[in-house]
The first five atom37 places (N, CA, C, CB, O) and aatype in JSON, in Angstrom:
{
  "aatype": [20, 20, 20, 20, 20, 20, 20, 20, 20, 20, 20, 20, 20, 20, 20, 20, 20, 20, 20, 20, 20, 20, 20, 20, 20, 20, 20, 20, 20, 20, 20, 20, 20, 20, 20, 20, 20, 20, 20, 20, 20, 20, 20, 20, 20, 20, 20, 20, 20, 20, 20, 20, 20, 20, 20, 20, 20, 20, 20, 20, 20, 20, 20, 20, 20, 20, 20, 20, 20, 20, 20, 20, 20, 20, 20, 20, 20, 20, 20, 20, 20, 20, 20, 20, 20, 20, 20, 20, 20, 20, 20, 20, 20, 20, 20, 20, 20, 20, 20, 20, 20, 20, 20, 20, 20, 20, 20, 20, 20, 20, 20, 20, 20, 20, 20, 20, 20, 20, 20, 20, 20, 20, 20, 20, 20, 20, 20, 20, 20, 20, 20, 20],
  "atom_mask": [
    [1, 1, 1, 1, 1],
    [1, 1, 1, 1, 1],
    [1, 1, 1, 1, 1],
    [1, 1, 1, 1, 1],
    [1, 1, 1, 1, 1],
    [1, 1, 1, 1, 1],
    [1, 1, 1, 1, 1],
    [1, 1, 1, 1, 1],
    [1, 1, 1, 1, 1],
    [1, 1, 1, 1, 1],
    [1, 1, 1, 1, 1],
    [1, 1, 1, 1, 1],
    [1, 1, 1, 1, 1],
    [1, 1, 1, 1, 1],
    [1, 1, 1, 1, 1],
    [1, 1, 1, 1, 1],
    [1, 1, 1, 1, 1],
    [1, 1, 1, 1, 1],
    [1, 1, 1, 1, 1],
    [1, 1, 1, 1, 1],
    [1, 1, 1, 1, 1],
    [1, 1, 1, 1, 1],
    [1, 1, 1, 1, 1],
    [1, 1, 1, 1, 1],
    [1, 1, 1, 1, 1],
    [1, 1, 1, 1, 1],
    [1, 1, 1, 1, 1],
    [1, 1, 1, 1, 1],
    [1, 1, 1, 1, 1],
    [1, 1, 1, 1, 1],
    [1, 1, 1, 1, 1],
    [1, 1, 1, 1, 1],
    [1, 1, 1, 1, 1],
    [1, 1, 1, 1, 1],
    [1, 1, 1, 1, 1],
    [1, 1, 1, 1, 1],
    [1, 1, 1, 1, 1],
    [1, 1, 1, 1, 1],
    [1, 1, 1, 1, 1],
    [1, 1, 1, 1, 1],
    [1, 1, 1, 1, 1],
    [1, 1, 1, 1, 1],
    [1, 1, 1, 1, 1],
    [1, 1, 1, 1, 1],
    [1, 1, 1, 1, 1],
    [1, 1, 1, 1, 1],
    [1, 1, 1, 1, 1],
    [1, 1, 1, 1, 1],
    [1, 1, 1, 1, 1],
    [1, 1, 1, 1, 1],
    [1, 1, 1, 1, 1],
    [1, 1, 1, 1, 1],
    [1, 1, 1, 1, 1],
    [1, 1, 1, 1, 1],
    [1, 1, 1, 1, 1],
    [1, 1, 1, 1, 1],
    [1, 1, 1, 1, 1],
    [1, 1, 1, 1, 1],
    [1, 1, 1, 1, 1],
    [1, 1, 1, 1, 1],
    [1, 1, 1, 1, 1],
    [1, 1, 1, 1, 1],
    [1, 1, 1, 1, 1],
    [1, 1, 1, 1, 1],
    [1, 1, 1, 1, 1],
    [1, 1, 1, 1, 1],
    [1, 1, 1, 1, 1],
    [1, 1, 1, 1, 1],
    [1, 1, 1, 1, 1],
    [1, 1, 1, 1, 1],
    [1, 1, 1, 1, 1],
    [1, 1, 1, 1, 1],
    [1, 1, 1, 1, 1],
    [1, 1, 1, 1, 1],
    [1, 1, 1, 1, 1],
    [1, 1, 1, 1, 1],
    [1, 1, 1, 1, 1],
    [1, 1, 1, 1, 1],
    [1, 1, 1, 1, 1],
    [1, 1, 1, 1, 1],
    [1, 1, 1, 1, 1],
    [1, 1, 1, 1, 1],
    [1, 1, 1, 1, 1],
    [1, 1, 1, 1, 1],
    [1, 1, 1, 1, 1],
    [1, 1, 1, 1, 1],
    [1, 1, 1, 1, 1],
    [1, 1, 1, 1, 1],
    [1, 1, 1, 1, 1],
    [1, 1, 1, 1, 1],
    [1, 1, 1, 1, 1],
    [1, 1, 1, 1, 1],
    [1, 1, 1, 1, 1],
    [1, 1, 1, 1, 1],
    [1, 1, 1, 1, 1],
    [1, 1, 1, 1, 1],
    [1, 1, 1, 1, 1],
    [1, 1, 1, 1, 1],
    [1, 1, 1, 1, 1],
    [1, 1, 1, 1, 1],
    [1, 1, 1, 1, 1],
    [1, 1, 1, 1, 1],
    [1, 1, 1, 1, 1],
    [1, 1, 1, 1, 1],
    [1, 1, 1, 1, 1],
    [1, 1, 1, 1, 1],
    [1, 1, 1, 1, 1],
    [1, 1, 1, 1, 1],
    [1, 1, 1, 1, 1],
    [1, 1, 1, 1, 1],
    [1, 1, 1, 1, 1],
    [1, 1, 1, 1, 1],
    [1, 1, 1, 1, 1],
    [1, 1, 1, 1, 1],
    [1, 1, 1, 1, 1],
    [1, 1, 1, 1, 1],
    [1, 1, 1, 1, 1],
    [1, 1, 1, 1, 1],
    [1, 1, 1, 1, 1],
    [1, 1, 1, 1, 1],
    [1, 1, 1, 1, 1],
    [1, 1, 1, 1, 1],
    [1, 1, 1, 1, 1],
    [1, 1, 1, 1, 1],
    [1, 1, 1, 1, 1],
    [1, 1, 1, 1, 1],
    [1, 1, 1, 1, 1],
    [1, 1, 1, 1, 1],
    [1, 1, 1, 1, 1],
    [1, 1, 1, 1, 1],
    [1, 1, 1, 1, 1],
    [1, 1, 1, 1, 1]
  ],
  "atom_positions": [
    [[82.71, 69.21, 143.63], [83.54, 70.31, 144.06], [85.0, 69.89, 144.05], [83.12, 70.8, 145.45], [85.25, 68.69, 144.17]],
    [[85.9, 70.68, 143.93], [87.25, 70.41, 143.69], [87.86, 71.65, 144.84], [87.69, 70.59, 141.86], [87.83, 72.88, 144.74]],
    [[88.48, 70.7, 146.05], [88.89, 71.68, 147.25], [90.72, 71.48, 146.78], [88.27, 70.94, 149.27], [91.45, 70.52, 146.54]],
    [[90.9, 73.12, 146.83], [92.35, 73.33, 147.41], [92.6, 73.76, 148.77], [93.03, 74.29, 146.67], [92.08, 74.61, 149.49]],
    [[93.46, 72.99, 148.92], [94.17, 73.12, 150.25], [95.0, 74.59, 150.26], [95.28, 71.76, 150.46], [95.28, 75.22, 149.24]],
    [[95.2, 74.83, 151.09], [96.16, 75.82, 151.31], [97.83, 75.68, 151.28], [95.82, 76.22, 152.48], [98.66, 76.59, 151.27]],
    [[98.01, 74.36, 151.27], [99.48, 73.38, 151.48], [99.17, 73.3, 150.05], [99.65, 71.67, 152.63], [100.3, 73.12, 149.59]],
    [[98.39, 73.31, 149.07], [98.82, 72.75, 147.83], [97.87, 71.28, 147.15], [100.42, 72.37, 148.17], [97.64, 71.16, 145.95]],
    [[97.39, 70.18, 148.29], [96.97, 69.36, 148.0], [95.61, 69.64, 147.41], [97.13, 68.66, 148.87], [94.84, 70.49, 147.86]],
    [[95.28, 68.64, 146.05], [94.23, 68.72, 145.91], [92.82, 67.53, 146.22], [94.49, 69.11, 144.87], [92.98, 66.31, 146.15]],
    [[91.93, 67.97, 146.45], [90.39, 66.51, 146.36], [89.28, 67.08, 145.9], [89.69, 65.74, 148.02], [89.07, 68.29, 145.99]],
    [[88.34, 66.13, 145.28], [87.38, 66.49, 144.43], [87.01, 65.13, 144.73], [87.66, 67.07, 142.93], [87.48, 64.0, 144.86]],
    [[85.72, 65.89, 144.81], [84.27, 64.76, 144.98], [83.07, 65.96, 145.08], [84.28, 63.51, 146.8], [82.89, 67.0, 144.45]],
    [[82.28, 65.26, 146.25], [80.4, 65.72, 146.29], [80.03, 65.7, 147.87], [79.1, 64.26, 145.33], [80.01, 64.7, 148.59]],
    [[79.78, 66.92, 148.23], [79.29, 67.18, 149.52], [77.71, 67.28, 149.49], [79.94, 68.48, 150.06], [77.08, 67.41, 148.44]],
    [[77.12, 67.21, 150.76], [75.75, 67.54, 150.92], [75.92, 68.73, 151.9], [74.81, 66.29, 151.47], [75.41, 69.84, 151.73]],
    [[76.67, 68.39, 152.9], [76.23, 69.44, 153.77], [77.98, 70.49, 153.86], [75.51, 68.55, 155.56], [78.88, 70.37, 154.69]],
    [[77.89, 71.35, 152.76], [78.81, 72.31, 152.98], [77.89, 73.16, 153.54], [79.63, 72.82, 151.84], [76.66, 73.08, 153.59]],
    [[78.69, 74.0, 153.95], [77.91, 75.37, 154.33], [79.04, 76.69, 155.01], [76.6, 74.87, 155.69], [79.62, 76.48, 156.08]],
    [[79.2, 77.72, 154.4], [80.21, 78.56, 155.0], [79.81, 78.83, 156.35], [80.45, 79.83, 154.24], [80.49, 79.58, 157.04]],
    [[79.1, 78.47, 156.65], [79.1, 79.01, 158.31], [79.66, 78.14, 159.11], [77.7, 79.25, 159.0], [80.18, 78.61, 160.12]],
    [[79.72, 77.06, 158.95], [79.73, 75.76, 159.73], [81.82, 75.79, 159.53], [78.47, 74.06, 158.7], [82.25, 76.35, 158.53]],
    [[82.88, 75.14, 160.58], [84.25, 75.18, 160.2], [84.1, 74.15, 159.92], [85.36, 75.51, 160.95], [85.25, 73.73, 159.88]],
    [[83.21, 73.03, 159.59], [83.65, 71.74, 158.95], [82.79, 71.37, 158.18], [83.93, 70.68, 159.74], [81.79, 72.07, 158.32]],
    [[82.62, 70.16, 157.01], [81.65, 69.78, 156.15], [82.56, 68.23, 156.01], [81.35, 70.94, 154.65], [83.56, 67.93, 156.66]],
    [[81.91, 67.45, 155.04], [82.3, 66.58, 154.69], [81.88, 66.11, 153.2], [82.1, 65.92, 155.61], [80.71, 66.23, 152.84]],
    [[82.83, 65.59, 152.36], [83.58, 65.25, 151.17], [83.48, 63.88, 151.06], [84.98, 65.67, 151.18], [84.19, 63.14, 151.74]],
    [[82.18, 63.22, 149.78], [82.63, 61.92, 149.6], [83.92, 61.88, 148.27], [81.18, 60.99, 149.25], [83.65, 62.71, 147.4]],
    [[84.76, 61.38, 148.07], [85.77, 61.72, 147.34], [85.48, 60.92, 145.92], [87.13, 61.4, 148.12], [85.02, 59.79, 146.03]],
    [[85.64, 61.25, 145.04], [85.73, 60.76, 143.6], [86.46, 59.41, 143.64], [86.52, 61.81, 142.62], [87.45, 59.15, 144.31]],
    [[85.65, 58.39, 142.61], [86.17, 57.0, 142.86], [85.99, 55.92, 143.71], [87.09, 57.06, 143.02], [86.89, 55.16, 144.05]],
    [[84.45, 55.84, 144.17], [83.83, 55.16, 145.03], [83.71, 54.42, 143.98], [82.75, 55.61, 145.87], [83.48, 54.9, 142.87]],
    [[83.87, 52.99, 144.23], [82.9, 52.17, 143.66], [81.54, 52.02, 143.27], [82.94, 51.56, 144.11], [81.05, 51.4, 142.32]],
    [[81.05, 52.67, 144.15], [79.51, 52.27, 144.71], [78.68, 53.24, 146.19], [79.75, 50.46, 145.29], [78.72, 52.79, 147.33]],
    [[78.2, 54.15, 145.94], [78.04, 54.5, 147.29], [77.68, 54.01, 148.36], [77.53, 55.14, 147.36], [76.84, 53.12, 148.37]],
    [[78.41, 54.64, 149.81], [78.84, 54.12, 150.8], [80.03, 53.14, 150.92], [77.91, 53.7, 151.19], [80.26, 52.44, 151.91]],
    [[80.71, 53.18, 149.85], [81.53, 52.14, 150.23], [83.41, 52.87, 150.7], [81.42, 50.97, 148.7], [84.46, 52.29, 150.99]],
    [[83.02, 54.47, 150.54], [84.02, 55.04, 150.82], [83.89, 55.79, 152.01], [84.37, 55.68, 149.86], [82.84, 56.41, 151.89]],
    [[84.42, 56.06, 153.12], [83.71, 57.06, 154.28], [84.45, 58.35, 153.65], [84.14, 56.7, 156.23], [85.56, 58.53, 153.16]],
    [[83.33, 59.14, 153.89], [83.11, 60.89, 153.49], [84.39, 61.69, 154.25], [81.33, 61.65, 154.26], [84.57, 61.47, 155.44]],
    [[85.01, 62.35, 153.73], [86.58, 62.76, 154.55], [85.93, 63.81, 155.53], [88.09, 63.64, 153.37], [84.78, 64.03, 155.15]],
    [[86.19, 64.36, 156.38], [86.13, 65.8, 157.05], [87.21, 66.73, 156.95], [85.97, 65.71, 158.43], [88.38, 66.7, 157.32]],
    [[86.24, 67.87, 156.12], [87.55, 68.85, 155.97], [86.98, 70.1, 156.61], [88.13, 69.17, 154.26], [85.87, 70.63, 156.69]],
    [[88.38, 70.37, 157.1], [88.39, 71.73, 157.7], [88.21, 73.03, 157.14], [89.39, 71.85, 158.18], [89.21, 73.16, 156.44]],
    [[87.66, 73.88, 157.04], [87.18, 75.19, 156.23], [88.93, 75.85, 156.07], [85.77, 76.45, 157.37], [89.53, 76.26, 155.07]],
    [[89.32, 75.75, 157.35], [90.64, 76.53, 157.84], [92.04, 76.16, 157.33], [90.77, 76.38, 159.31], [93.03, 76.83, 157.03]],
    [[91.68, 74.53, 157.35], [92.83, 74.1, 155.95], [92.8, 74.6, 154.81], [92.81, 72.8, 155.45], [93.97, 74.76, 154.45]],
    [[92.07, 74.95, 154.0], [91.61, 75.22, 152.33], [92.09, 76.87, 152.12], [89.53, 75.02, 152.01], [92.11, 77.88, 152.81]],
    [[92.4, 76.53, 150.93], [92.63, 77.7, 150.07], [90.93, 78.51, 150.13], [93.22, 77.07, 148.3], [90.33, 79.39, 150.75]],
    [[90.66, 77.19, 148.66], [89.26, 77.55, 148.4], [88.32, 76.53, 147.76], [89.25, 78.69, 147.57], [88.86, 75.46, 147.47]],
    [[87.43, 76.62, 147.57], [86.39, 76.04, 147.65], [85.87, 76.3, 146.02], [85.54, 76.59, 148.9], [85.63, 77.44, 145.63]],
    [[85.72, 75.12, 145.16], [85.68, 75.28, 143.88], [84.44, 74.45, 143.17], [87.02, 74.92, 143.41], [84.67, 73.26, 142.93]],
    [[83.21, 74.96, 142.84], [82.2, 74.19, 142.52], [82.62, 74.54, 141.14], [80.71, 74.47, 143.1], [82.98, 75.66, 140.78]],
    [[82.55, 73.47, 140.41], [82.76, 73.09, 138.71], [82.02, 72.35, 138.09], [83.88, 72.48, 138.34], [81.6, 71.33, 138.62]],
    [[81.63, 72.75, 136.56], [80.95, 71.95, 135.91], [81.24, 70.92, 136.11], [80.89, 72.09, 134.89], [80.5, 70.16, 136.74]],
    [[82.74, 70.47, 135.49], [83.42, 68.9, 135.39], [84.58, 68.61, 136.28], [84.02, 68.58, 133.9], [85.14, 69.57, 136.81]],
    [[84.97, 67.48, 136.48], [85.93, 67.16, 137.62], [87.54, 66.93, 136.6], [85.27, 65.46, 138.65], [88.64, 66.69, 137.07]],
    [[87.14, 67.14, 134.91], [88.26, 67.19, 134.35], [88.24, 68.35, 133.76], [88.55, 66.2, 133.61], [89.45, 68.5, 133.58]],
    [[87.76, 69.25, 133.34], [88.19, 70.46, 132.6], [88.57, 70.59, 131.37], [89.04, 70.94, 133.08], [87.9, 69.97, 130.55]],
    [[89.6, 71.31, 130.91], [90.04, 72.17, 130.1], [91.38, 72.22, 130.26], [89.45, 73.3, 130.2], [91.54, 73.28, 130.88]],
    [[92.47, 71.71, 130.09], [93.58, 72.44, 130.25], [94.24, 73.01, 129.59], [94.19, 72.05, 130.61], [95.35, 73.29, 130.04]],
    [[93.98, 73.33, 128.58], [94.23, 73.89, 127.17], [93.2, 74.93, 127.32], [94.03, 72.83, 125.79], [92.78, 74.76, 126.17]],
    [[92.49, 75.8, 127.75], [91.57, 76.6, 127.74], [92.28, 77.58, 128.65], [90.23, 76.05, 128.09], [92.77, 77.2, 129.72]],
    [[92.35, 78.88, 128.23], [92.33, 80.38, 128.8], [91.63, 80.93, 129.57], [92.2, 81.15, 128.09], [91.11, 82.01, 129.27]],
    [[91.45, 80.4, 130.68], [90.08, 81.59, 131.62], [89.99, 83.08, 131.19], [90.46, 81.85, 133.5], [90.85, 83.75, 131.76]],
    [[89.36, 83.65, 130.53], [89.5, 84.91, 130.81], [89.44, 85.73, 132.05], [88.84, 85.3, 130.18], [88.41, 85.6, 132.71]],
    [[90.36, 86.56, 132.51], [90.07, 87.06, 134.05], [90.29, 88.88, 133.8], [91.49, 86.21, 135.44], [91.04, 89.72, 134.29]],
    [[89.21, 88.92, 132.8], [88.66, 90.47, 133.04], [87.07, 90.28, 132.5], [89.67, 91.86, 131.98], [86.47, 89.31, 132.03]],
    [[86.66, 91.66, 132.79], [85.23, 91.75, 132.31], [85.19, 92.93, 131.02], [84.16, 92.23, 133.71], [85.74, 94.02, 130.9]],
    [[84.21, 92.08, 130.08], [84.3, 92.53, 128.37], [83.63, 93.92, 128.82], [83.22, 91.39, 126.9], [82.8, 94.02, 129.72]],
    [[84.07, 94.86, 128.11], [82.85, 96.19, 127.88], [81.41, 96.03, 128.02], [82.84, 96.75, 126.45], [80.75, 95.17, 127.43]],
    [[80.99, 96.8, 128.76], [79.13, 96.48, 129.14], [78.73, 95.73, 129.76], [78.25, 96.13, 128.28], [77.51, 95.72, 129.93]],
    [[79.82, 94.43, 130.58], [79.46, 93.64, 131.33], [78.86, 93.94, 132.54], [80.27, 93.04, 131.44], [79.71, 94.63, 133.11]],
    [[77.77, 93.82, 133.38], [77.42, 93.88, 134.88], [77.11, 93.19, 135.49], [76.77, 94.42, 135.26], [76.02, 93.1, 136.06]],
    [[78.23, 92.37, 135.55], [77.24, 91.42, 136.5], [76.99, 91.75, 138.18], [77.92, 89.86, 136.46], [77.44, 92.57, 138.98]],
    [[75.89, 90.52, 138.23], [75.49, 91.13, 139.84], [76.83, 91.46, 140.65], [74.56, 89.85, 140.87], [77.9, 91.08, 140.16]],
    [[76.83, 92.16, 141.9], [77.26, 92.2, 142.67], [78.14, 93.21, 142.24], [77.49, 91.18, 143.11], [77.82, 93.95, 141.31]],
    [[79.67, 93.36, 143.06], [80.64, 93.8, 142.96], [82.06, 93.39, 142.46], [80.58, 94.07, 143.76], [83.0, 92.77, 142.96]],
    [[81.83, 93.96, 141.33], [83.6, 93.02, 140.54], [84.78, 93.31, 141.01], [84.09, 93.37, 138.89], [85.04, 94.51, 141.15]],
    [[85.42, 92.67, 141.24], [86.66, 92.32, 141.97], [87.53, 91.77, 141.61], [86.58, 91.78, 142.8], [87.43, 91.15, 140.56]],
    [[88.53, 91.77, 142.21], [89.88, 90.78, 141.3], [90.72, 90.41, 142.88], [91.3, 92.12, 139.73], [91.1, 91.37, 143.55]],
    [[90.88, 89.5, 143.21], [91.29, 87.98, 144.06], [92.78, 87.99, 143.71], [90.4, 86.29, 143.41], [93.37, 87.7, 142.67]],
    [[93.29, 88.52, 145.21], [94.82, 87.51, 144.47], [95.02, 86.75, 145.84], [96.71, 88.65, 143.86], [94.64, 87.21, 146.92]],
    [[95.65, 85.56, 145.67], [95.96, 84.66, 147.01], [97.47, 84.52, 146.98], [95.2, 83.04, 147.03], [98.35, 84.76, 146.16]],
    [[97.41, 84.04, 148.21], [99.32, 83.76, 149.28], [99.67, 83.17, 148.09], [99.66, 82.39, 151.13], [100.69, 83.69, 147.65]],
    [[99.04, 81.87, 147.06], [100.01, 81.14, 146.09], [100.52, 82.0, 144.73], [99.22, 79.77, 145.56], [101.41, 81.79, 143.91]],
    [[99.64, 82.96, 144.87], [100.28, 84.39, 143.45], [98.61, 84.09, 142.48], [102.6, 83.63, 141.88], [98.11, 85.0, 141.82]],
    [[97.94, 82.67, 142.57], [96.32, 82.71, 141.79], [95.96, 83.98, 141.94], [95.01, 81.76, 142.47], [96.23, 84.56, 142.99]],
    [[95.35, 84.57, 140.97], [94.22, 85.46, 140.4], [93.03, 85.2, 139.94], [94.55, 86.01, 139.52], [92.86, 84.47, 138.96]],
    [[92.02, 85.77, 140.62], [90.56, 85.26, 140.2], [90.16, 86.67, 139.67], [89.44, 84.55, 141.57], [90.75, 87.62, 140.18]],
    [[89.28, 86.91, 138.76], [88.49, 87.66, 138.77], [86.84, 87.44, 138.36], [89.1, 88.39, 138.17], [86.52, 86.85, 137.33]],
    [[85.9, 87.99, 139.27], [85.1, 87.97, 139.39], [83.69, 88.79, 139.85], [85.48, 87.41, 139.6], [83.63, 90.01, 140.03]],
    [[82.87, 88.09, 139.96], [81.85, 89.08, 141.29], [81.28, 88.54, 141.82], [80.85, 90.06, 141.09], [80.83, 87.41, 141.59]],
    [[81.04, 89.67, 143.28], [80.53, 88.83, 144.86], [79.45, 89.67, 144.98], [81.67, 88.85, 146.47], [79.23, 90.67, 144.29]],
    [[78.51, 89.08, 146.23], [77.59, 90.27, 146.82], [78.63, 89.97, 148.7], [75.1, 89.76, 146.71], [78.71, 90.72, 149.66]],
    [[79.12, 88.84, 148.51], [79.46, 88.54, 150.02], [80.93, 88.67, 150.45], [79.04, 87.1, 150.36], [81.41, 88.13, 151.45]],
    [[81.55, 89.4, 149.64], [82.95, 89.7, 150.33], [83.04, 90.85, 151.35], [83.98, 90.03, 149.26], [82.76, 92.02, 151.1]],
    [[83.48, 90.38, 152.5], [83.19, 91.56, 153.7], [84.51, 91.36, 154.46], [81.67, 91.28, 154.84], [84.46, 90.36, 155.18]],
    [[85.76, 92.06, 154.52], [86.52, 91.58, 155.62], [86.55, 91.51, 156.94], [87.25, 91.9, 155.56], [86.4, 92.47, 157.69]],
    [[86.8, 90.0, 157.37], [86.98, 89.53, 158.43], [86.04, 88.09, 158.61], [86.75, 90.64, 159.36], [86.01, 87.27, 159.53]],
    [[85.44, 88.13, 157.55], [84.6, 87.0, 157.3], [85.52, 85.61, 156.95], [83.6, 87.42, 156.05], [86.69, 85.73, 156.59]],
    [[84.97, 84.43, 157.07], [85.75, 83.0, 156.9], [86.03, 82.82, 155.65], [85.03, 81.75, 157.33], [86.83, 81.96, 155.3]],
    [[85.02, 84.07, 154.33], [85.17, 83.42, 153.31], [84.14, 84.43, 152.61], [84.94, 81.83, 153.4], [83.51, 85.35, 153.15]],
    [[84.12, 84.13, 151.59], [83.27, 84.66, 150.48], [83.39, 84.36, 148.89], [83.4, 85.99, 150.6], [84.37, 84.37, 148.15]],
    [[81.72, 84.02, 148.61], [81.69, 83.07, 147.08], [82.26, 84.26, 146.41], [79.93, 82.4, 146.27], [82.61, 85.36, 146.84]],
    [[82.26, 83.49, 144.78], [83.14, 84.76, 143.71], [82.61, 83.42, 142.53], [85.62, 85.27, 144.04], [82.8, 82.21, 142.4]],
    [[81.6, 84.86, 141.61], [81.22, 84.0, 140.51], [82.23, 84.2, 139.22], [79.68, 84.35, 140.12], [82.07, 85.27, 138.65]],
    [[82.92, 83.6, 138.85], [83.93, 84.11, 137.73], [83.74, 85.12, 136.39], [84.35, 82.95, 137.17], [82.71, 85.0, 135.71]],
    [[84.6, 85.96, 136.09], [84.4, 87.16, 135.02], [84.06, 85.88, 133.53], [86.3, 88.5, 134.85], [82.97, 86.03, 132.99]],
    [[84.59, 85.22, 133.19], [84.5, 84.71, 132.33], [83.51, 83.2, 132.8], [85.87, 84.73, 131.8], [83.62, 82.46, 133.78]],
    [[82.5, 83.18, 131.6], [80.86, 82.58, 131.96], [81.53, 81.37, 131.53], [79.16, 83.16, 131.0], [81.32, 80.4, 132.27]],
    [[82.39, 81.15, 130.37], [82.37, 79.33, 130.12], [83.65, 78.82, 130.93], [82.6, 78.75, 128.19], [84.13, 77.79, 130.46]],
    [[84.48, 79.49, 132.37], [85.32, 78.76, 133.03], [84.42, 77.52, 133.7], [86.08, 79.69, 134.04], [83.29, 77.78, 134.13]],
    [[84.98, 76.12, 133.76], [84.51, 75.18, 134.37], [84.43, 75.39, 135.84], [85.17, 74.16, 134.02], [83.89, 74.55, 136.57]],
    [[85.28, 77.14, 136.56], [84.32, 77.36, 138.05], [82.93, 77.74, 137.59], [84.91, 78.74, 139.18], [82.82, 78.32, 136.51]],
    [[82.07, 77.52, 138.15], [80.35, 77.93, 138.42], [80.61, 78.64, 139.11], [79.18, 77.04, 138.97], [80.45, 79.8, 138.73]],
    [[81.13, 78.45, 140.45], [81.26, 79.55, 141.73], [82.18, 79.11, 143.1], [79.65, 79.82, 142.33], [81.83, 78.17, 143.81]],
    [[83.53, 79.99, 143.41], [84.08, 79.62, 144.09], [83.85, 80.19, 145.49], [85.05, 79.63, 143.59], [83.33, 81.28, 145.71]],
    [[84.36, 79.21, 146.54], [84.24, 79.63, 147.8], [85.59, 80.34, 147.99], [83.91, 78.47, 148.8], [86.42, 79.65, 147.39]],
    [[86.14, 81.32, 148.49], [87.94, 82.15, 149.13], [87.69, 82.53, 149.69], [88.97, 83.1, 148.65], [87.02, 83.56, 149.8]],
    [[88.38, 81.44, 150.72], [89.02, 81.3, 152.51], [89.45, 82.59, 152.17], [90.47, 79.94, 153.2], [90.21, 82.82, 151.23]],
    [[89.02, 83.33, 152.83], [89.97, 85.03, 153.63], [91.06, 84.8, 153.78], [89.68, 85.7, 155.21], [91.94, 85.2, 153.02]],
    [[91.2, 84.19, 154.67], [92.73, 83.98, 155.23], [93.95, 83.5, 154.18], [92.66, 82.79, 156.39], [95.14, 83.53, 154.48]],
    [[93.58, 83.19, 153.27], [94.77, 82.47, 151.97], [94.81, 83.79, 150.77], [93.93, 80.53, 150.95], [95.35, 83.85, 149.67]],
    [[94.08, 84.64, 151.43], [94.01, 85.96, 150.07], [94.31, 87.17, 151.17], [92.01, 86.24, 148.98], [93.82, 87.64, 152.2]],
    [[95.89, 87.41, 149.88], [96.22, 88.55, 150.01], [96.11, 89.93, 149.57], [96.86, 88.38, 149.99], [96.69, 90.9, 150.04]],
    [[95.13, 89.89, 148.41], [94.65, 91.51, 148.07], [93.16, 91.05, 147.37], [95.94, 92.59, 146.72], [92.96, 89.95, 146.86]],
    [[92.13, 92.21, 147.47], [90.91, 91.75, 147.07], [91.04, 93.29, 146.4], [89.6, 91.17, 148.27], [91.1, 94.14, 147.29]],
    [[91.09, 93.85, 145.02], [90.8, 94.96, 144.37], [89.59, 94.65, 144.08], [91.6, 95.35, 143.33], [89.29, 93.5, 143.77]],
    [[88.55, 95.81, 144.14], [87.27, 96.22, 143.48], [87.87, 97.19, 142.4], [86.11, 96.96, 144.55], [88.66, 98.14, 142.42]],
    [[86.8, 96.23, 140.99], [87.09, 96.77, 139.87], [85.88, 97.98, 139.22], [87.33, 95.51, 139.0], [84.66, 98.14, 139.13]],
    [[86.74, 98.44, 138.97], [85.19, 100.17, 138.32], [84.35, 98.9, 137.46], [86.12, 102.29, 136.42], [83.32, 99.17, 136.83]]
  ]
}
């Protein structure tokens, strides 16, 4: 997973026990030698932007996310389009965006972005449009 902060900072590593319900989890961070030889960080749900499960921990940076949905697309849930306090745009679809909630996943409009499925902190997003 690759967590943004809400300040900007970034970390990426491998959790076991995330869980949106819970305000804390813990993060072993990328670049252990050897496991156990790094202690697992604790991060706060309430610090973070959002919460970013990805194929790879390097990506694409030369690659275009697409952030609409092609003609005939349906995917599950409800499509939406994400904008946050930093000006990011996601677009995607949820079954779990509800306001007032800590958060809610968002599977991305475009299938080969290296997100799988992001977690967005409520609180760091400033408009959530539902798309026809």
């Amino acid at each position: 997973m690759v967590l943004h902060y809400a300040d900007g900072r970034i970390l990426k590593g491998f959790s076991h026990d995330f869980s949106r319900h819970e305000p804390t989890f813990h993060l072993a961070p990328l670049g252990a030698d050897s496991p156990g030889t790094v202690e697992p960080t604790t991060v706060r749900l309430d610090d973070l932007k959002a919460v970013f499960f990805v194929r790879d921990f390097v990506g694409d940076s030369t690659y275009n996310e697409r952030k609409e949905f092609l003609p005939g697309e349906n995917p599950p849930g409800r499509k939406i389009e994400v904008t946050f306090a930093d000006g990011e745009v996601l677009v995607g679809s949820t079954y779990s965006y509800r306001p007032g909630l800590r958060g809610f996943f968002l599977i991305p409009a475009d299938p080969q972005s290296n997100n799988r499925i992001v977690f967005a902190i409520s609180r760091t997003v400033t408009k959530v449009r539902v798309l026809p």
